[in-house]
C-alpha positions in Angstrom: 108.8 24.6 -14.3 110.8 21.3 -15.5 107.0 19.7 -16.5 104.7 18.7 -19.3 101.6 19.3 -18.5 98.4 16.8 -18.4 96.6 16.8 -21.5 93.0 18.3 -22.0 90.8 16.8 -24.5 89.4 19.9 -26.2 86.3 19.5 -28.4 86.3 22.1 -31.1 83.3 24.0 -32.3 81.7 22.2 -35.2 82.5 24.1 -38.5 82.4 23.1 -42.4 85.5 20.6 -42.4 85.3 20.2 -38.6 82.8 17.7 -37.4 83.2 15.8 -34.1 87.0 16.9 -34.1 88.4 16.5 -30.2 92.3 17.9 -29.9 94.0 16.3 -26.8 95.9 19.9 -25.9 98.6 20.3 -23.2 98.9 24.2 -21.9 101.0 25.4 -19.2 100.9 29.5 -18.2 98.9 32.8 -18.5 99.6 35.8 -21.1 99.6 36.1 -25.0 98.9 32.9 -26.0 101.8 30.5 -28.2 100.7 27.6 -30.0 103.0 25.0 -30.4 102.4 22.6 -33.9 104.3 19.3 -34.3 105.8 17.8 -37.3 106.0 14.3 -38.3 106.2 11.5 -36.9 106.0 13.7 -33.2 103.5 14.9 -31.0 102.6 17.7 -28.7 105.5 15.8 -26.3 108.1 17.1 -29.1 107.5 20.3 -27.2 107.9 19.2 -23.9 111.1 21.2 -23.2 109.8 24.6 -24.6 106.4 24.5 -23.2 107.6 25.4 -19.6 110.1 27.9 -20.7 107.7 30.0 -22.9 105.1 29.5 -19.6 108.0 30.8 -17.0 108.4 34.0 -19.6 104.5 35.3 -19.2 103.2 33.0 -22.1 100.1 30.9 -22.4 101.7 27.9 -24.2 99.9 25.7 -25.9 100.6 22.5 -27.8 97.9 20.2 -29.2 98.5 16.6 -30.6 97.4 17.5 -34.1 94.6 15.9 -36.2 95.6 12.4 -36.8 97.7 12.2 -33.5 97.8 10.8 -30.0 94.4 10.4 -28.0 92.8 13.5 -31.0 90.6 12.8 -33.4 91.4 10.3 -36.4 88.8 11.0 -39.6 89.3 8.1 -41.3 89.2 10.2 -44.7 92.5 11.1 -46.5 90.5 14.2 -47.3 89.6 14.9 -44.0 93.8 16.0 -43.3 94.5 19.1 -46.0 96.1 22.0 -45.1 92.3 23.9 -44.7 91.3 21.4 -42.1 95.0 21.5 -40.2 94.6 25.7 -39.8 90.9 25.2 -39.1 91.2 22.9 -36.4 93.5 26.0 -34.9 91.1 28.4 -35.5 88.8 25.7 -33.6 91.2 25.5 -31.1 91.1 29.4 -30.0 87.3 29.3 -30.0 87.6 26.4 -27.3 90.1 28.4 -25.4 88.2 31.8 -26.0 91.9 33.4 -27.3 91.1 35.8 -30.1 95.0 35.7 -31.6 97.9 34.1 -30.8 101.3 33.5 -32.3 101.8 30.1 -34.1 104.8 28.1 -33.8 105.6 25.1 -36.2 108.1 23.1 -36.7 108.3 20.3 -39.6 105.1 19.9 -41.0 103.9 21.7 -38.3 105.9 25.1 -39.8 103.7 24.2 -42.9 100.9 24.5 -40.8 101.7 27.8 -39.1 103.3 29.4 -42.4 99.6 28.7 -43.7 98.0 30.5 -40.7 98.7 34.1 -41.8 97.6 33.6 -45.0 94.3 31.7 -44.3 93.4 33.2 -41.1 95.1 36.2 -40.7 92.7 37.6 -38.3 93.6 35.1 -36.0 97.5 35.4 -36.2 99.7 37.7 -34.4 102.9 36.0 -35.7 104.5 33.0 -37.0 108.0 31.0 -35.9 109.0 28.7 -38.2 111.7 25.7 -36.5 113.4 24.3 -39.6 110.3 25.3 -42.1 110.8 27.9 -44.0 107.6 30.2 -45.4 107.7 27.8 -48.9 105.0 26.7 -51.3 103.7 23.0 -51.4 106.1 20.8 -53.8 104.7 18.8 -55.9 104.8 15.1 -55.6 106.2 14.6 -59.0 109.0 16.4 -58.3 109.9 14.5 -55.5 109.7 12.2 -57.2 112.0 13.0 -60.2 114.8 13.8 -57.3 115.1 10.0 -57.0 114.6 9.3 -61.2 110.9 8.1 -60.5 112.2 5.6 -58.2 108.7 5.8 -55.7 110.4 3.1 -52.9 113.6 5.9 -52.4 111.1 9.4 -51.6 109.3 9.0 -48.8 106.9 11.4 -49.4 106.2 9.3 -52.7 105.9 5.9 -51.2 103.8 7.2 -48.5 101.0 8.5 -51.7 99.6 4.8 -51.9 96.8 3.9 -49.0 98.2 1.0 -46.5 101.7 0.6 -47.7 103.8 2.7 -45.7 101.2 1.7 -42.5 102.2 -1.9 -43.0 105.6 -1.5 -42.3 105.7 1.5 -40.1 103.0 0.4 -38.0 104.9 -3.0 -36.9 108.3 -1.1 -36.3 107.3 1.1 -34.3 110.1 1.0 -31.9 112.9 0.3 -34.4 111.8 3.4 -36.0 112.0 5.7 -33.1 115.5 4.4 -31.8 116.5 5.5 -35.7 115.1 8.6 -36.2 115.1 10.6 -32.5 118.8 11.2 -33.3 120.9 14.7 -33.2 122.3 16.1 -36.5 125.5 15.0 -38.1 127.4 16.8 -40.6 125.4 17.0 -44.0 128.6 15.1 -45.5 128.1 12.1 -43.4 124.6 12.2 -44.3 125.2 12.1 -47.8 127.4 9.2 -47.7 124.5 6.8 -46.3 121.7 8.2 -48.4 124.4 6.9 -51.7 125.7 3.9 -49.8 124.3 2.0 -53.1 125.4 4.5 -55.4 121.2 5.9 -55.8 120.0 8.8 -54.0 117.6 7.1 -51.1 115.6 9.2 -49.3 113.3 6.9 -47.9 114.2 6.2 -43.9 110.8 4.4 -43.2 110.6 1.8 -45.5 113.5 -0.5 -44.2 113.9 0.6 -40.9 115.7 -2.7 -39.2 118.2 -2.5 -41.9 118.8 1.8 -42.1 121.8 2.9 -40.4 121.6 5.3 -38.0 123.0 8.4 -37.9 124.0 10.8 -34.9 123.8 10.1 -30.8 120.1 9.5 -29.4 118.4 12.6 -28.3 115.4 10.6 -26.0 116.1 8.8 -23.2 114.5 5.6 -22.4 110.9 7.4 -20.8 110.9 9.9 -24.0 111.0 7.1 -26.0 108.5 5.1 -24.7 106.3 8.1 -24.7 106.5 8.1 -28.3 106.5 4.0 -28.9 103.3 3.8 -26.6 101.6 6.4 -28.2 102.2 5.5 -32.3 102.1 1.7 -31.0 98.2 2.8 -30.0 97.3 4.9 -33.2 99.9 3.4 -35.7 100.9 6.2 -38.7 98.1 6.3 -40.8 96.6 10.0 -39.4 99.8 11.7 -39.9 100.7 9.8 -43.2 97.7 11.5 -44.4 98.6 15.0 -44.0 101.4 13.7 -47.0 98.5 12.4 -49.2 96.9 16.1 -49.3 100.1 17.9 -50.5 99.2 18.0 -54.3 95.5 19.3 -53.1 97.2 22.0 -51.1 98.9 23.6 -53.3 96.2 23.2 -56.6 93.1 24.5 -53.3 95.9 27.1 -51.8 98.1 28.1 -54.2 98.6 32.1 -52.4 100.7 29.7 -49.5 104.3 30.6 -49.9 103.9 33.3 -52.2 101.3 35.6 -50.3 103.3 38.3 -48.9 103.3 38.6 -44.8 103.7 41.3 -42.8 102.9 40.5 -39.6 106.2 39.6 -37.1 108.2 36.4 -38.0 110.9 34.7 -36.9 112.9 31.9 -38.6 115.0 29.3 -36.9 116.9 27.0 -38.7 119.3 24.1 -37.8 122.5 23.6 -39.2 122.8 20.0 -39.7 119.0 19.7 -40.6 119.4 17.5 -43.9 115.6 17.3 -44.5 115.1 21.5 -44.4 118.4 22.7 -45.2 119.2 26.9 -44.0 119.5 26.7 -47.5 115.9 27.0 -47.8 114.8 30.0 -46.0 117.4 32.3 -47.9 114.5 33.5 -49.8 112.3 34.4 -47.1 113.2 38.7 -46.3 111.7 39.0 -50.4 108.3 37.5 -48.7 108.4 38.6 -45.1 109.1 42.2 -44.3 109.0 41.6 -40.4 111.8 38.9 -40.4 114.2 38.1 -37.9 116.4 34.4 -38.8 118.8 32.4 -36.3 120.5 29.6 -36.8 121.3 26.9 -34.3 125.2 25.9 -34.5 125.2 21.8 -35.0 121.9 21.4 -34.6 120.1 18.4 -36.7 116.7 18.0 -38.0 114.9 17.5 -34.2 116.6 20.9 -33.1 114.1 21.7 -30.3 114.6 18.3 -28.6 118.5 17.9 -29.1 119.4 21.1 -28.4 116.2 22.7 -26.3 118.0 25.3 -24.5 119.5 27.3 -27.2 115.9 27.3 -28.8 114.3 28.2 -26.0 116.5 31.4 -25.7 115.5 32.8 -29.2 112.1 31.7 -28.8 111.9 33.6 -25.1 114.4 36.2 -26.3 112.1 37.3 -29.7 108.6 36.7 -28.2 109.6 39.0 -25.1 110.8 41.9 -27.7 107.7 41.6 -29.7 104.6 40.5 -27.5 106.2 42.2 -24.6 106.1 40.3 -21.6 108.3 39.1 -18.4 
């Protein structure tokens, strides 16, 4: 099963927060149902090489292109993309698909998506995997700030809080940005060295992107990319940029996320190389999750499930066959 499926375009019942929303879903396989949730700036084609792995081990695998994404919806509200509307268009999702629970996978902002789902739906959430993001509260934009000394331009999350800006130069780089950032890791050290090439802390890969060097051996090949040039060449960043702008809101609307204790089954992967969500980062998690199970991938970078999809695939297969209990 070497495929990605055809997407479906799945309207989703109409709900406070959910008018009109259509998610364009890809699904292979039968069984307990796995949701798949992309980070930024992906897609549900990020998950392209676990989809038919989790579908050839008895799972229904799921992966939508999020609110703000692909061929789904686009609100044109910055309101319209906080963390109640991300889980609630998952909830919406499983009433489309008449699935009652299902096990949420995330990766990126993504994880933050299906870290929230236990704590907000919990009715609906048999367990959670987080790829790179950890079970963490929302952080605040002023801190992220303060890591660069309040210099907006070198946080990305910072420059992208001000309506148009980051649009009008992501949106005309399209393909210069994807060539830099679908990249496998590097050491951390290596990392380091670029971000203080000018003696500041810059954190900020999107703003110059012709100029940024980059790092690591490209993890796409020349039809993966174009997959993901055609698509944000189409919708441009502005749905995804949003899901940044709602970060304060999250955490003052949500504030039990990341401190709510879980029960229910977890399992934590994280990437050695991963600069943007260090291992480092999920140390804390066994005080919060008392069903935990954590593995690291060796040399893996920040796009772990693309550069290195087999060794995810066996932990993803490997945990969800112990506890959901198929093959």
């Amino acid at each position: 099963m070497n495929r990605f499926p055809a997407p479906t375009a799945v309207r989703l019942p109409d709900a406070p927060g959910r008018r009109d929303i259509v998610l364009s879903t890809h699904a292979l396989g039968s069984g307990p149902a796995v949701v798949c949730c992309h980070g930024f700036p992906e897609l549900a084609y990020s998950w392209r090489h676990q989809l038919p792995a989790l579908a050839a081990a008895g799972f229904r695998a799921i992966a939508p292109d999020q609110r703000g994404y692909g061929r789904s919806s686009r609100p044109a509200a910055i309101e319209a993309y906080g963390i109640g509307e991300l889980t609630g268009d998952l909830v919406g999702l499983l009433d489309a698909l008449e699935i009652e629970r299902a096990v949420f996978v995330g990766h990126d902002w993504g994880g933050l998506v299906a870290w929230a789902m236990p704590v907000l739906h919990p009715d609906r959430t048999a367990g959670v995997i987080g790829i790179c993001t950890p079970y963490i509260p929302f952080v605040s934009v002023d801190l992220m700030r303060a890591m660069v000394d309040g210099d907006t331009d070198r946080h990305y999350i910072a420059w992208f809080q001000q309506p148009g800006v980051a649009e009008a130069v992501m949106d005309r780089n399209v393909e210069t940005l994807f060539r830099r950032l679908m990249r496998g890791g590097v050491p951390p050290e290596e990392v380091l060295r670029v971000a203080m090439a000018d003696g500041k802390l810059n954190m900020n890969p999107f703003r110059d992107p012709v100029a940024a060097q980059p790092l690591g051996e490209l993890i796409v090949d020349p039809d993966e990319l174009a997959y993901y040039c055609d698509a944000f060449a189409r919708t441009g960043f502005g749905g995804g940029i949003n899901w940044y702008r709602n970060i304060d809101r999250n955490a003052r609307e949500y504030p039990n996320i990341g401190h709510l204790p879980l029960a229910l089954p977890c399992l934590m992967v994280t990437a050695e190389w991963d600069v943007a969500l260090t291992p480092a980062l999920a140390a804390h998690m066994p005080r919060f999750c008392s069903d935990l199970e954590t593995h690291m991938i060796q040399r893996g970078g920040h796009w772990v499930q693309q550069e290195k999809p087999d060794a995810v695939n066996r932990v993803l297969v490997d945990w969800l066959t112990r506890r959901f209990g198929t093959r």
